[in-house]
N, C-alpha and C positions, 0 to 999 in steps of 0.2 A: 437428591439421593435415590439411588434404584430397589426394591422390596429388596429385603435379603442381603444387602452390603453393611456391613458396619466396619469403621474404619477406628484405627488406632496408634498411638506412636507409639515409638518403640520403648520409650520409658512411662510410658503409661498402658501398664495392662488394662482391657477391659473385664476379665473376670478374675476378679481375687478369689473369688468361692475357689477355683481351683487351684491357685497357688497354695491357697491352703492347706488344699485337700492331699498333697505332693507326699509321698512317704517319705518318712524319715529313718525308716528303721532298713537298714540294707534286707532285711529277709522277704520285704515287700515289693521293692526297687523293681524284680522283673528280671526275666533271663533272656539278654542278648544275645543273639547271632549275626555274628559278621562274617558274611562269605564275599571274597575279592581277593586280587592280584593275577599273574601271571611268569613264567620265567623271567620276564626283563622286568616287571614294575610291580611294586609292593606299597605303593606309597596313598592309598584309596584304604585298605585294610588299615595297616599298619597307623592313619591318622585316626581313622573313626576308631580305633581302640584304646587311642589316645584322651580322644573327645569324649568316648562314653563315659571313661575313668573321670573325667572333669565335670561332663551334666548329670553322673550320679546312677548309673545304672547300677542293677545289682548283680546278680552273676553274667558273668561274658563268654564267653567262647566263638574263637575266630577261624575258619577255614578256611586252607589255603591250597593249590595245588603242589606236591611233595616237588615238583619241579622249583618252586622258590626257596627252599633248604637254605642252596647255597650263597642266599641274598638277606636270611636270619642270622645274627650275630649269636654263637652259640656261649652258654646252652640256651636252647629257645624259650620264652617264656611258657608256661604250661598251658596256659589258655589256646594254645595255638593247636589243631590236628592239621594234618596234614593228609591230602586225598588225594589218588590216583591224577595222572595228568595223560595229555597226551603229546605228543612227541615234539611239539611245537611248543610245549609249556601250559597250556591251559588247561580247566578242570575235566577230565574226563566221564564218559556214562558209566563206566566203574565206579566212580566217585558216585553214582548217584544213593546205594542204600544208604552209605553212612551220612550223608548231607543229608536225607530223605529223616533219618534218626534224629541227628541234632535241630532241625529244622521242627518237626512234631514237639522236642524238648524244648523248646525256645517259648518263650511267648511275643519275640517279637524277630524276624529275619528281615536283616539290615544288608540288602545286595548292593555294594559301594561301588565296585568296577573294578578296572584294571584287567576284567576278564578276557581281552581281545577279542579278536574274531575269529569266531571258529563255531564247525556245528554241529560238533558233540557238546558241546556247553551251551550253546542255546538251546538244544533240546532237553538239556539237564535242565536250564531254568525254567523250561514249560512244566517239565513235567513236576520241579516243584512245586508252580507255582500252582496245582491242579489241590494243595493240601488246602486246608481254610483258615489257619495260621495267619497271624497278624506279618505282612509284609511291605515292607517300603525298597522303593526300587528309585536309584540315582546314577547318575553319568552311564558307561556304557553300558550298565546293567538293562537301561530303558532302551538302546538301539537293536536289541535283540527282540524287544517288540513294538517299535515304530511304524513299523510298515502291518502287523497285524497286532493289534492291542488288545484283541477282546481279549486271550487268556488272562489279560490283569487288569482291564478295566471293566470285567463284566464278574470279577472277585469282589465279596465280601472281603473285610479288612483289609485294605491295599491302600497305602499311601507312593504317589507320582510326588518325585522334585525333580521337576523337568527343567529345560530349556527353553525359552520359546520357539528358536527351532525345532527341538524336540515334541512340542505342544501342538505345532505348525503342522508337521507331521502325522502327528494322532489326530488330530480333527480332519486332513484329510484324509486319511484312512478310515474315517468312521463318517467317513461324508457328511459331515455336520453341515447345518444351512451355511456358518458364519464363519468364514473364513478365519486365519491367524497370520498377523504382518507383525512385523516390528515398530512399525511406525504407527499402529492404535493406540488410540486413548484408553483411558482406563477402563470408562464404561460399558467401551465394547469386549476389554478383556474381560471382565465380570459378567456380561451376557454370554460368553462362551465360557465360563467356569458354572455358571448356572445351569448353561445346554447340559452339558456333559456329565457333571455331577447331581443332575437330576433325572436322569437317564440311564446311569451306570451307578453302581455303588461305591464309586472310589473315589478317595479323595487326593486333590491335588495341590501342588505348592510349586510356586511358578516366581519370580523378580522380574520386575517389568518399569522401569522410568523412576528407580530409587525405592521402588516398594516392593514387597512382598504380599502377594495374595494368595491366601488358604479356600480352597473349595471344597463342599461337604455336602452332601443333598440338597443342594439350589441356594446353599448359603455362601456368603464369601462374605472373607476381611478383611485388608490393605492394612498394612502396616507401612508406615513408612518411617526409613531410616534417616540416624544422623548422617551419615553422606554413603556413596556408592563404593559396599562393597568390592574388594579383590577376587575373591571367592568363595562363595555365598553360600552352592548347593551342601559339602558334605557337612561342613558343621550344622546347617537346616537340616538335612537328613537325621544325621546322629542327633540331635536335639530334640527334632520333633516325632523321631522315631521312640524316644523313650517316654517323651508325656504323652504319647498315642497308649505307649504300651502301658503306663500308669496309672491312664485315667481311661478305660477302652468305654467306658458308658457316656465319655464326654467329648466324643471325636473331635466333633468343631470348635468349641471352647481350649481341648488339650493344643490341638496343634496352636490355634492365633495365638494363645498364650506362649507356647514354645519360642515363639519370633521373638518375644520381648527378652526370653531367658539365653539366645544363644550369642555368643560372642562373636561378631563381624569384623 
């Protein structure tokens, strides 16, 4: 076993202290923000608002760009604002004071995807992500910073659930010694979760050979599951986005925990 790995299955939490420690009174729960979609696709949003409702968040609010209106079954539910878009459907730099608002108001910004591509929205999401606000970033939310990652991996409070393409990516971009293939073993994915989050302050969440590994300042956890996952990232995301946000003095412990608590 290598310094710094602890491994887990997924029906055996390693730290109870913090299931414990889990609020139970909704006024503690935490206030989510969910920003995602675009004109044609809604369905990144629209789940993780689903999922938070089931892992127990406590207030929500979900932003969308006003171009997907006509893809909300009316009347829309309240949770939902709607923000400036641009002609293609995606969130516009208009959009940026009022996401800039509820983003400060959150304690934790949940960036799901569906955002396309486009680059008035990637420049929205840097210039979010400039706030110090508790953020986790998953599917194409993260290909807006693949090729240059420091704005989110050289942030305080940030959680990656990445791909390992995705991962592949970020490490060479940040030219790390240790390459990322798909076909490594575990030990070498956990020396490059140790690189990176020992070096940057973010942590990240990766599936790699039936398991899931949590990274956190040179720490890592494996969990491994009863069998292989469908699709793994948003409900990891949504999951581990709200025990980050619950337990924010217990980083590493909240998120491994989160893997045992989310539904595969």
């Amino acid at each position: 076993m290598q310094p710094n790995w602890v491994k887990q299955k997924y029906n055996t939490p390693l730290y109870n202290d913090v299931l414990w420690n889990k609020p139970i009174n909704k006024q503690f729960m935490g206030k989510l923000l969910i920003m995602g979609g675009n004109l044609h696709k809604i369905t990144a949003p629209s789940q993780a608002f689903m999922l938070a409702n089931k892992y127990e968040a406590g207030q929500m609010q979900v932003l969308m760009p006003n171009s997907t209106k006509k893809l909300i079954p009316k009347p829309a539910p309240p949770e939902i604002e709607f923000l400036p878009s641009t002609p293609s459907g995606s969130f516009a730099k208009e959009a940026e004071q009022d996401a800039m608002h509820y983003v400060l108001w959150a304690d934790c910004t949940l960036f799901v995807g569906n955002f396309s591509h486009n680059s008035e929205t990637g420049i929205l999401l840097e210039n979010l992500s400039k706030t110090t606000t508790l953020q986790c970033y998953v599917e194409d939310g993260i290909d807006y910073f693949v090729d240059n990652p420091l704005p989110i991996v050289n942030r305080n409070n940030t959680l990656l659930v990445v791909t390992m393409a995705q991962l592949q990516r970020i490490v060479k971009s940040l030219k790390l010694p240790t390459a990322v293939s798909l076909s490594m073993v575990s030990s070498q994915l956990v020396e490059v979760l140790q690189t990176i989050t020992s070096k940057y302050p973010v942590a990240i969440i990766v599936y790699h050979k039936q398991n899931i590994f949590v990274g956190y300042k040179g720490q890592v956890s494996s969990t491994l599951l009863p069998s292989e996952p469908v699709d793994w990232r948003l409900s990891t995301a949504t999951s581990a986005s709200i025990w980050y946000m619950q337990q924010p003095n217990e980083p590493f412990k909240a998120l491994t925990t989160a893997i045992t608590q989310t539904v595969y």
